[in-house]
N, C-alpha and C positions, 0 to 999 in steps of 0.2 A: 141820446138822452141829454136835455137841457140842466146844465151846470145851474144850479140852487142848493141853497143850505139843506131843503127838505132829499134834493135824493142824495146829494154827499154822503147825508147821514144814513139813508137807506142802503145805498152800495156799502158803506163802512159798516153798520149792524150786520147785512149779511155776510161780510166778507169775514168779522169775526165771528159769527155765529156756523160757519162753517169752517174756520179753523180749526175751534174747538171738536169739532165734530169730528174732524178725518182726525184729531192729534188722537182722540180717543182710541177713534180705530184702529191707528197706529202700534198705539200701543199697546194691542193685542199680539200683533204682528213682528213685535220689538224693531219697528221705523220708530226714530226719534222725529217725536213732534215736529223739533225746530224746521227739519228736512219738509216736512210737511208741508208748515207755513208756506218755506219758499214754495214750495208748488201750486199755495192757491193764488197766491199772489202772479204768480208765473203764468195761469191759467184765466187769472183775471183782466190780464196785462193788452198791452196793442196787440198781439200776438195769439190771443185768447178771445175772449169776451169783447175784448177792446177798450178798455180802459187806460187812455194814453196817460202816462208820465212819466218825465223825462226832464227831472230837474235833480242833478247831483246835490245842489246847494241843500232844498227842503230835505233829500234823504239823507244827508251827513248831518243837521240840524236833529233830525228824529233818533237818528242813532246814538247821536251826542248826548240826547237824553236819556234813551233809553240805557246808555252804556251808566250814566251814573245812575241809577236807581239799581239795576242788575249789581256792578259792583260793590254799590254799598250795602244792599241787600246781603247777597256774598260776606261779606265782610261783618256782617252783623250775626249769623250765623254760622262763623267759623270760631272756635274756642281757640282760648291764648295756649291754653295745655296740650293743645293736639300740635299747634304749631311749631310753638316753640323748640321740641325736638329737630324739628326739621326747617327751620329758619335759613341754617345757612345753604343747604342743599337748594331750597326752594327760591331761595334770593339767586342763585348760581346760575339755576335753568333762566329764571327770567331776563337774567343781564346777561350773560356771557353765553348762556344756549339760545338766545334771540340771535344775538351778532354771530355764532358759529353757521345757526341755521341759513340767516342769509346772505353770506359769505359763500358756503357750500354753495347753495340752492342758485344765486346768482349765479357762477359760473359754469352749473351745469346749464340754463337757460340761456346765457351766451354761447356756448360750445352748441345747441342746437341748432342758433342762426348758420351757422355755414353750412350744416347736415341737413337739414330739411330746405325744402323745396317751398315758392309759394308767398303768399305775402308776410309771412314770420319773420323780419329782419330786426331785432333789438339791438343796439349798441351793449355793451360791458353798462354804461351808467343805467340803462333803461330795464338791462337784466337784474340787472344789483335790484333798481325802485319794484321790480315786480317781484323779486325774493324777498324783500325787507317789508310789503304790503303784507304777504302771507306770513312772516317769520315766526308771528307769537302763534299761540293757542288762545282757543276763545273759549274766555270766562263765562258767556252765557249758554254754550253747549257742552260744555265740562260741568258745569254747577247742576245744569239742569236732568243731563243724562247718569252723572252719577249719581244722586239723589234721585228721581224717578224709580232709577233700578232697583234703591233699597238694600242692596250689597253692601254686607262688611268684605273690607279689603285688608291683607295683614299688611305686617310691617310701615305703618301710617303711610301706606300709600295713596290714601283721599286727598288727608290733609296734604299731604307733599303738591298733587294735582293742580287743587286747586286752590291753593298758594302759589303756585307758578300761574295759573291762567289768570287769576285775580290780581298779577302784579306783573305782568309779563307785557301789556301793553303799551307802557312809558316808553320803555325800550323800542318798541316796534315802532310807534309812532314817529319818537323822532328820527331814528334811522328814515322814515318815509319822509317826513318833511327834510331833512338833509340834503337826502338823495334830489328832490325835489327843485330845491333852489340849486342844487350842483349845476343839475342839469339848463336850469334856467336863468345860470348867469356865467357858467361855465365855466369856475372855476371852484376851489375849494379850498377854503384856510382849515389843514386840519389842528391847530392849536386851537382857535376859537370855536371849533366846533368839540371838538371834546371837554373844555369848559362847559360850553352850553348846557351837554350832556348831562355834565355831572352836577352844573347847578341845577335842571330840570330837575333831578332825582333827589337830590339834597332840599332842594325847596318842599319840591311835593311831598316827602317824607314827612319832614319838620312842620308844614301847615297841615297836613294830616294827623299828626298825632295832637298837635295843639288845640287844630278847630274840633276834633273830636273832644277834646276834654273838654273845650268850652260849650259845647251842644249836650251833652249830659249836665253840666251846671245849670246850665238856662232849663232844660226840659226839667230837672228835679226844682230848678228854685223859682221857675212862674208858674202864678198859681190862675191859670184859666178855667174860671165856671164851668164853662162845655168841652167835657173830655173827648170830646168829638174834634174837637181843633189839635190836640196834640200831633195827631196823624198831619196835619195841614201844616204843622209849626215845624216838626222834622223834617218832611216832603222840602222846606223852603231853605232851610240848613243845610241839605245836598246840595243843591241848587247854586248858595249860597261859598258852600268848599269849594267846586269847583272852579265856579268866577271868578272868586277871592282868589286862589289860586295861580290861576293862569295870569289875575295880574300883576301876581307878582315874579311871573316868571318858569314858577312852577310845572309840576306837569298834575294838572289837576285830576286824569283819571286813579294815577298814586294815591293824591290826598284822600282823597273820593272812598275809595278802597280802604283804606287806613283808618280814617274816619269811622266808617262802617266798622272794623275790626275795634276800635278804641270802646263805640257806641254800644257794642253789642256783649262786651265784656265788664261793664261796669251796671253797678245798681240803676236800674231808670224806674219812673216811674211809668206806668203801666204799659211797662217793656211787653207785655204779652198780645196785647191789645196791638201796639204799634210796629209787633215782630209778623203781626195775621195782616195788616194792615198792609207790609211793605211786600211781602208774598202774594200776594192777590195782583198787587200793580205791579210786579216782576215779570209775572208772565203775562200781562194785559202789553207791558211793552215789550216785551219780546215776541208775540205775538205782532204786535204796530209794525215793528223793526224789521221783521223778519216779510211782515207782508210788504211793505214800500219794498223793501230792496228788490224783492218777488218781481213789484211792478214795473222799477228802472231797467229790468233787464229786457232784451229782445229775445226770444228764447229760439228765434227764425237766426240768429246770428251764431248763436254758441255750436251747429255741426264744423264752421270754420274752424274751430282752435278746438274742436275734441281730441285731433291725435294730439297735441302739443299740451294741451291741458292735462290728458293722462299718461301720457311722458311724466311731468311736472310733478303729479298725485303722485306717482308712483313713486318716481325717487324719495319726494319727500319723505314717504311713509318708511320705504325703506331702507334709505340711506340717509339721506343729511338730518332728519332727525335722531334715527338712533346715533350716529356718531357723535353728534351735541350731546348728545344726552349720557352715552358711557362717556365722553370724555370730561363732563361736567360735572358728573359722580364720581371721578376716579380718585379723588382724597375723600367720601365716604363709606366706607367700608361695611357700613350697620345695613346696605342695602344690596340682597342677594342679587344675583345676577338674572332670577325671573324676573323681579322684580323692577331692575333695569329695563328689560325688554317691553314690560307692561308698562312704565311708565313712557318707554320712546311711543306705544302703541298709542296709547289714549291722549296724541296730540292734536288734538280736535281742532280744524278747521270753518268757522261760524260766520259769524255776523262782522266780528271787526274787521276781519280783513276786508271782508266786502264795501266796510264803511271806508277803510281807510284806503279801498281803491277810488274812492270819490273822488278823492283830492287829487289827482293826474287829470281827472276828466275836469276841473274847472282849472287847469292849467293851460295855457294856449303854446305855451315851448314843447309840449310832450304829445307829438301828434301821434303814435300810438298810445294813448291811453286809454281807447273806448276796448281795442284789445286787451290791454291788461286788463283792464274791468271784465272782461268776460269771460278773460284764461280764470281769474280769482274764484271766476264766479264759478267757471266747471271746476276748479279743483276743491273747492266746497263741496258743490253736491255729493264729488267723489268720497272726499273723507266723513263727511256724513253716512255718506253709504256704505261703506267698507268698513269704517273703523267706530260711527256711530251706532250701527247696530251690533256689532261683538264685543263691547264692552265689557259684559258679562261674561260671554262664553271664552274670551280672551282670560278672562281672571282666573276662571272653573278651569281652563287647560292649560295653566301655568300653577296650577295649584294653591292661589295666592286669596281664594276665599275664606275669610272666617267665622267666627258665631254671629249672626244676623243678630244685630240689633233688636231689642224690645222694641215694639211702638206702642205709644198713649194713647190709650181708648176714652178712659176720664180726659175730656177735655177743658180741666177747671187748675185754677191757677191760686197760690196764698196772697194775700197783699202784700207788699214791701216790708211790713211792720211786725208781722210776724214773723220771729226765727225760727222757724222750724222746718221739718224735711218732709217732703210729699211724695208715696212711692207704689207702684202697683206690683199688684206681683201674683202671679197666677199659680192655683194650688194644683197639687199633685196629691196622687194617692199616698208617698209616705209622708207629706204634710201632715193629712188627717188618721196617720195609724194613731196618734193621741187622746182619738176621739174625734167626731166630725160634725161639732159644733163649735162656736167662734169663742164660747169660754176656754174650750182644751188647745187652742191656741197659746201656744208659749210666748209671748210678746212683752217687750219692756213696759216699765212704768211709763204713764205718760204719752201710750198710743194708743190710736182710737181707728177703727176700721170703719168711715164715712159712708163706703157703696160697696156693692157687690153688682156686678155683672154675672147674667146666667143666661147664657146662647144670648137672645133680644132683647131680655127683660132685663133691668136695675130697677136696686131696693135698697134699703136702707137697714143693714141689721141691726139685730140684739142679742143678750150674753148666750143667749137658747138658739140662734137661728142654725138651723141646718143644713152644713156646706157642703158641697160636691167637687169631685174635681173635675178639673178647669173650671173653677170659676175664677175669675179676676176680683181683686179687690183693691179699694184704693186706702189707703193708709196714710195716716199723720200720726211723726212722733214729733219730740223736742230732744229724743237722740238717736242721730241716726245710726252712727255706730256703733251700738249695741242694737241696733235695727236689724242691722246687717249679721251681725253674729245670728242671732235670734233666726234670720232667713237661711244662712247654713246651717246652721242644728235642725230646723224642719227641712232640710234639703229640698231647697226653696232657691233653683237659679236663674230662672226669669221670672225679671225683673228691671223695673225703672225708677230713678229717683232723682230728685231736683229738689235742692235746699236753698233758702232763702237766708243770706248772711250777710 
């Protein structure tokens, strides 16, 4: 096929218009999407269909972007009240269960070099760089599979997750570039680099929470005509964290993440709009993301490094991660000991390692790096495969599920301006033992029942209309807590609500 803009775009529409398709499939089957991706890209690849690429530079650039919009995403969607509980547990895994992990991991991939047979020979530095590539969890297969699945988890073990995967990367990173220059200049000052360390983290924190208050300022206080550019003005404000960031030093995926969390917790203006806005391009890049890195790899290479790769999977899953992890929780108590086990389990192996084995391959000092890129790449597929499809049945047989969440059918939102509380709540038969019209409804002053849903149909009732149960209805007071009372005395427990204050 002749290289032009018109079939670029041809091979790129079908390439995501069959992603989409198998991710569907998928997830009938409970295969996570993201695993998917890799495979059409894998299939699309020199190796498949024939589509050659083979440039680390462009896939670390696509990832670089895709990683900020995913993490700020993230970040925008996680509440300060869910976290905050668990702040300091989830700050622990990400720093100090990063460096346990590749610590461990490293030296059980140097203790192989003598045991196996074959072109596998890594130095201690080269094992160290291929454990501190894989170290963290990946934010965009944590975010995406826990959420997909739609499981409540008890003892905030979401938030805890991903809070570690959303902030876990700083850490990983510069462990990799470390490692990196160690090895390619061959020596190591470690005073200067544990500075480095803790300035990266300390920067990127501190412009993270700043540039995030300053991006709610600007989005509440410019006032642009075409509320269709809001989305284009935030989109340039990530963009923006991150570069800002790194020049000053910072580790700009932190900020990034931060940012998003700052963003996503304060009043914006038509936060609703801009929250559908960043979800739709989340997965449009993780989808991009996930297919380039599909295409970088040779998939005629990866039978080399399968025994060594699932060596590598294995321990991880079951040793150097859990051990970071009980040992990183052992000053918090508030967390059972299944609990433990499910959060060692659900250390999902993604997209960043993969990205951040780029960076060995545009090194010329690390002449096994095309290996490492490929160990990375099978012990991916493996933790997708193993630990990203039982995420759920892992939770249901540690007992660690709890009341599923409401979801919102009314897909309608109040403006900023209005103080009041928006709530659905589906009726039940001792709802209506009062009578089974929306007058004998016992409801506060001051609330007004908007829509009704019944099976396909919405309508709009009045003081006579006659309810059934399970219908859904949507609801506006101006108090919700006597709302709430109101929905206990009609034993009335699902339900959802979101108040504008």
């Amino acid at each position: 096929m002749v290289i032009s803009p018109e079939n670029i775009l041809l091979v790129g529409a079908i390439l995501l218009f069959l992603s989409v398709l198998v991710g569907k499939t998928g997830a009938k089957f409970g295969v996570p999407a993201l695993l998917l991706f890799l495979g059409v890209g894998m299939l699309a690849g020199s190796d498949g269909f024939g589509i050659y690429f083979d440039s680390p530079q462009i896939a670390q650039f696509i990832g670089t972007v895709a990683l900020c919009i995913i993490l700020f995403s993230g970040g925008m969607d996680t509440h300060y009240r869910e976290i905050k509980p668990i702040l300091a547990p989830g700050v622990t895994l990400a720093t100090l269960g990063v460096l346990m992990t590749t610590i461990i991991t490293g030296l059980f991939i140097y203790s192989l070099s003598d045991l196996l047979p074959g072109n596998f020979q890594l130095g201690l530095l080269e094992s160290m760089l291929l454990a501190a590539v894989m170290s963290s969890t990946d934010s965009a297969s944590v975010f995406s599979i826990l959420r997909s699945k739609g499981i409540s988890l008890k003892e905030r073990l979401r938030p805890t997750l991903e809070l570690e995967s959303g902030s876990n990367d700083p850490m990983a990173y510069m462990l990799t570039i470390l490692l990196i220059q160690v090895i390619e200049i061959g020596v190591i000052d470690w005073p200067h680099s544990i500075v480095l360390l803790f300035m990266q983290l300390s920067i990127g924190a501190a412009a993270g929470f700043a540039l995030g208050y300053a991006i709610v300022w600007i989005i509440n206080r410019i006032n642009v005509p075409n509320e269709s550019l809001y989305p284009v003005l935030l989109f340039s404000c990530v963009f923006f964290v991150f570069a800002f960031t790194n020049l000053l030093q910072g580790n700009g995926y932190l900020a990034v993440y931060i940012a998003g969390l700052v963003v996503g917790n304060r009043k914006l203006m038509h936060k609703r709009s801009l929250t559908t806005f960043f979800d739709g391009f989340t997965w449009l890049f993780q989808i991009v993301m996930f297919l380039t890195l599909g295409l970088l790899v040779n998939p005629s290479e990866l039978p080399a490094v399968a025994g060594v790769g699932l060596l590598v999977a294995i321990f991880m899953i079951v040793v150097s991660r859990p051990i970071s992890v009980f040992t990183c929780l052992l000053p918090f108590r508030r967390f059972t000991t299944r609990a433990r086990v499910y959060i060692s389990w659900v250390g999902l192996r993604g997209a960043v390692p993969i990205i951040f084995a780029t960076y060995p391959l545009m090194s010329a000092e690390i002449p096994n790096a095309r290996m490492i890129f490929n160990i990375v790449f099978f012990v991916t597929i493996v933790s997708l495969l193993v630990q990203g499809t039982t995420v759920s049945a892992m939770a249901r047989w540690l007992g660690l599920v709890g009341k599923s969440e409401e979801k919102e059918i009314f897909n309608v939102a109040l403006p900023d301006e209005i103080k009041s509380a928006m709530s659905e709540i589906e009726l039940t038969d001792e709802a209506l033992s009062g009578g089974n019209k929306l007058m004998n409804l016992s409801l506060p002053d001051n609330t007004l029942v908007v829509m009704v849903k019944r099976g396909e149909q919405y309508f709009v009732p009045k003081g006579h209309t006659h309810l059934q149960s399970r219908d859904r209805l949507l609801v506006i007071s101006d108090n919700d807590e006597e709302l709430r009372k109101s929905y206990e005395s009609l034993g009335i427990s699902r339900y959802t609500m979101r108040k504008n204050r």
